[in-house]
C-alpha positions as CSV (number, residue, x, y, z in Angstrom):
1,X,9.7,-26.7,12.2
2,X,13.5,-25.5,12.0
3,X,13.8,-22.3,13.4
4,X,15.6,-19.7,11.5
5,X,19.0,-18.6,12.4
6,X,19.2,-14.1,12.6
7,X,21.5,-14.6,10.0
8,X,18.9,-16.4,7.5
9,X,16.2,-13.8,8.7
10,X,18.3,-10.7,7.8
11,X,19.8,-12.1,4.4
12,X,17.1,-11.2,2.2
13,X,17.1,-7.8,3.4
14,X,20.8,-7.5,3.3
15,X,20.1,-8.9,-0.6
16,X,18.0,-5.7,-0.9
17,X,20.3,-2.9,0.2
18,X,23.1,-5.1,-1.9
19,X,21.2,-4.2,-4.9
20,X,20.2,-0.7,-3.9
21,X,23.9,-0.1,-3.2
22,X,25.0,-1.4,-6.6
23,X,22.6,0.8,-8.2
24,X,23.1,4.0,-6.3
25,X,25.8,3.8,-3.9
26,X,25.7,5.1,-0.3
27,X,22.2,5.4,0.9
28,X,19.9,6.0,4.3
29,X,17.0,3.9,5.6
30,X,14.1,6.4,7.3
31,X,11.4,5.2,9.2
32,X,8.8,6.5,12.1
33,X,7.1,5.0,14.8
34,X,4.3,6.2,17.0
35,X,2.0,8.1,14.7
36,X,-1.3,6.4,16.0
37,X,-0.5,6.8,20.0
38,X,-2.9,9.5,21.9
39,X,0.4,11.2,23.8
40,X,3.7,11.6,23.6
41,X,5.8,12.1,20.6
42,X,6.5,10.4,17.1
43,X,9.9,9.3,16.7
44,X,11.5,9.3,13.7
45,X,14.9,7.8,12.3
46,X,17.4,7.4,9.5
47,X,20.2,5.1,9.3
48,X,23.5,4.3,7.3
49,X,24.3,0.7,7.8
50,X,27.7,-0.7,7.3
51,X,27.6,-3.8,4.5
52,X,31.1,-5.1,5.6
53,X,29.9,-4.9,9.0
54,X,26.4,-6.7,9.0
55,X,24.0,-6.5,12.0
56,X,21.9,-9.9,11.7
57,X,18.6,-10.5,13.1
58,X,17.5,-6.9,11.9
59,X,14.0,-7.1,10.7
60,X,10.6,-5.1,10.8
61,X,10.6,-3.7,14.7
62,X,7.1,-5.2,14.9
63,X,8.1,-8.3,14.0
64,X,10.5,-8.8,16.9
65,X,10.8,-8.8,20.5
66,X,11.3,-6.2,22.9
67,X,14.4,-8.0,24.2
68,X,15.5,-8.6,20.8
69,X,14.8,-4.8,19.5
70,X,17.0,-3.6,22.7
71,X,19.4,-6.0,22.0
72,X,19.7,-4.8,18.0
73,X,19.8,-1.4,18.8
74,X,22.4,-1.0,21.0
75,X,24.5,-3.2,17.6
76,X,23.0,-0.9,15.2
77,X,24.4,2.4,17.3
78,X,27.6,0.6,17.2
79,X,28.0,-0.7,13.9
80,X,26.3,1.8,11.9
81,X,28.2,4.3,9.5
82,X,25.8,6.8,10.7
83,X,22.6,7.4,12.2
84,X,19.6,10.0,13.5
85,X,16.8,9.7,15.8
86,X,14.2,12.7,15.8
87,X,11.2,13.3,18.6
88,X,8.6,15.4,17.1
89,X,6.7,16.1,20.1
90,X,2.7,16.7,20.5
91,X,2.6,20.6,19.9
92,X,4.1,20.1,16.7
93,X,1.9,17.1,15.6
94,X,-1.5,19.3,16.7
95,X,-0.1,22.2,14.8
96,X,0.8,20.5,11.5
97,X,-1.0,17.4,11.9
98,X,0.5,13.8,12.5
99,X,1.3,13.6,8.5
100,X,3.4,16.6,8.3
101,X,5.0,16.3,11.6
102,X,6.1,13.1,10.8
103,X,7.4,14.2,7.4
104,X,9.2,17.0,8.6
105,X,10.7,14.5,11.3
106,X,12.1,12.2,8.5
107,X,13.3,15.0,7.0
108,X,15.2,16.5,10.1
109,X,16.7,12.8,10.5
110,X,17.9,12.7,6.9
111,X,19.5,16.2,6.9
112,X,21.0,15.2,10.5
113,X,23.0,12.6,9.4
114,X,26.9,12.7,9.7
115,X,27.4,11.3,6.1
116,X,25.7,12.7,3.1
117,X,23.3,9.6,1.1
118,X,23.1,9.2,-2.4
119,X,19.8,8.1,-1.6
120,X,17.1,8.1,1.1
121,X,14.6,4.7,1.3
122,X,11.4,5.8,3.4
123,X,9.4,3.4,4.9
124,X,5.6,3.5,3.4
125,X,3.7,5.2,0.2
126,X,5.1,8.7,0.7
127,X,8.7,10.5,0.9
128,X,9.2,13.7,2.9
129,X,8.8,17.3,1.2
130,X,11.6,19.3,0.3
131,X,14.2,16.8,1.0
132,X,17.5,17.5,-1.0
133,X,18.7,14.0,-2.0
134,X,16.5,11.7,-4.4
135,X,14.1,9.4,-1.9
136,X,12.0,6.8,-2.7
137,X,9.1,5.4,-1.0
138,X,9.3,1.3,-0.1
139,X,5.8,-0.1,1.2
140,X,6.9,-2.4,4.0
141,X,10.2,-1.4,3.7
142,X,10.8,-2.2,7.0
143,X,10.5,-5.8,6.1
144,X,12.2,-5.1,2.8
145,X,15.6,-3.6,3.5
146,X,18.2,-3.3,6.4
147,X,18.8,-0.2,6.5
148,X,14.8,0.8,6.9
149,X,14.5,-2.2,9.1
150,X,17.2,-1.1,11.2
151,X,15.6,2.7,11.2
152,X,12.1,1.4,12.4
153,X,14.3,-0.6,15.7
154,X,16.1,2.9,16.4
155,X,13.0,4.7,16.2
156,X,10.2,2.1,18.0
157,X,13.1,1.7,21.1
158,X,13.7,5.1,21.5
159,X,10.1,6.3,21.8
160,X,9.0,2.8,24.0
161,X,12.0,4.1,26.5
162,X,11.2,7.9,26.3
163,X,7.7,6.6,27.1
164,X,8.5,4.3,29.7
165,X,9.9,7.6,31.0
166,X,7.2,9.2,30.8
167,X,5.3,6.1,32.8
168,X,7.3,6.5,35.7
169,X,6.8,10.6,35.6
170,X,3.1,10.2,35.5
171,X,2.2,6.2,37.1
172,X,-1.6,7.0,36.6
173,X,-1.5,6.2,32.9
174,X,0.1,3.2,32.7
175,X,1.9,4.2,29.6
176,X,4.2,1.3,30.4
177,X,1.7,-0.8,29.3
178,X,0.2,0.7,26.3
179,X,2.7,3.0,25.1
180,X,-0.2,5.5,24.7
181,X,-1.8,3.7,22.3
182,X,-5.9,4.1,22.3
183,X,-6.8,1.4,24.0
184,X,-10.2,0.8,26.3
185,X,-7.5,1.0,29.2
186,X,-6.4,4.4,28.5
187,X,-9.5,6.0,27.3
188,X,-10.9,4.8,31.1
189,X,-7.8,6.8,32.4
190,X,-7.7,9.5,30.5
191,X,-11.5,9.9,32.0
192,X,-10.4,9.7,34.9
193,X,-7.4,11.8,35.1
194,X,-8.1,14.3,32.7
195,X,-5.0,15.1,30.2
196,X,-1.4,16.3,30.2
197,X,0.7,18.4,28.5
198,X,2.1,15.4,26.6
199,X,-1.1,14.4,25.3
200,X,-1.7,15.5,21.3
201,X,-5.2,17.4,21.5
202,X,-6.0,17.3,18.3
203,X,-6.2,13.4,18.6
204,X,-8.4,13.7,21.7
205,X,-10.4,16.8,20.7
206,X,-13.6,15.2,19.0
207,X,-13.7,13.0,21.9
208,X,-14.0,16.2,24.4
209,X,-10.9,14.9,26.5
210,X,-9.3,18.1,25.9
211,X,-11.6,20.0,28.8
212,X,-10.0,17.4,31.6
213,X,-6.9,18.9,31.2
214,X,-5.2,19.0,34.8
């Protein structure tokens, strides 16, 4: 099997935004990641992209390597027209839930930019609330266009390194290795070391982890 060049895996993505842009103009890419992780916070993201100055190998974060998503990022801060990254941290989520905090992170992203979109594209089935500019939901979109694909690197590498912060802050919880996902690993830590301030309560509430608290 011929593997594909970055070039062939970002053209129909590219091919996307082209059409998007004929139709509308300037436009952002928003997307989130970290809304199913125990701790820490979800990290949200918008991005301009450039089309005379195309980033290639961008894709759906999840579909690439860590080395490769570092290696993207660090492009797509440098070739971007403009660009946002939002932590919404676990207070917020257990006081508007993980819905709405992610909304109003999107939302904070979009508003943040340097250059005012035409349009926002937002990763998934819903847009954020009281958003200003027209927006329109993409399911997958992170596998659809550049510009969300390139959001969804932004956001998954900064939380991974804010968490990987957070590892070497607290070593006990192996966040490294999980990224605070529920696993059976970090359950069988979390019993054991009780809960921080960085943990969400209202994910761990039902379960009765938030009486460990240290």
């Amino acid at each position: 099997m011929t593997r594909r060049t970055d070039q062939e895996i970002s053209r129909p993505l590219y091919d996307y935004d082209a059409a998007v842009r004929a139709e509308s103009g300037c436009f952002a890419g928003v997307d989130e990641a970290g809304r199913g992780p125990l701790c820490g916070p979800v990290c949200t993201a918008a991005c301009i992209l450039d089309p005379e100055n195309p980033i290639h190998g961008i894709n759906d974060s999840k579909k690439l390597s860590e080395k490769k998503r570092e290696a993207l990022f660090e492009e797509i801060c440098e070739k971007a027209l403009a660009f946002r990254i939002v932590f919404v941290g676990p207070e917020i989520i257990d006081r508007d839930n993980i819905l709405n905090a992610t909304m109003g992170g999107m939302r904070q992203a979009v508003e943040g930019l340097e250059i005012v979109p035409n349009l926002v594209l937002v990763d998934g089935n819903r847009c954020p609330p009281g958003l200003e500019i027209p927006a329109r939901a993409v399911v997958k979109g992170d596998a659809t266009s550049a510009s969300i694909g390139a959001a969804s690197i932004l956001a998954k590498v900064s939380r991974d390194r804010y968490m990987l912060e957070l590892d070497r802050q607290f070593p006990q919880y192996q966040l490294a290795k999980h990224k605070g996902y529920p696993t059976r690993l970090h359950y069988e830590l979390i019993e054991r070391y009780g809960i921080q301030p960085f943990y969400r309560r209202s994910f761990l509430k039902k379960q009765g982890y938030w009486k460990k608290e240290l």
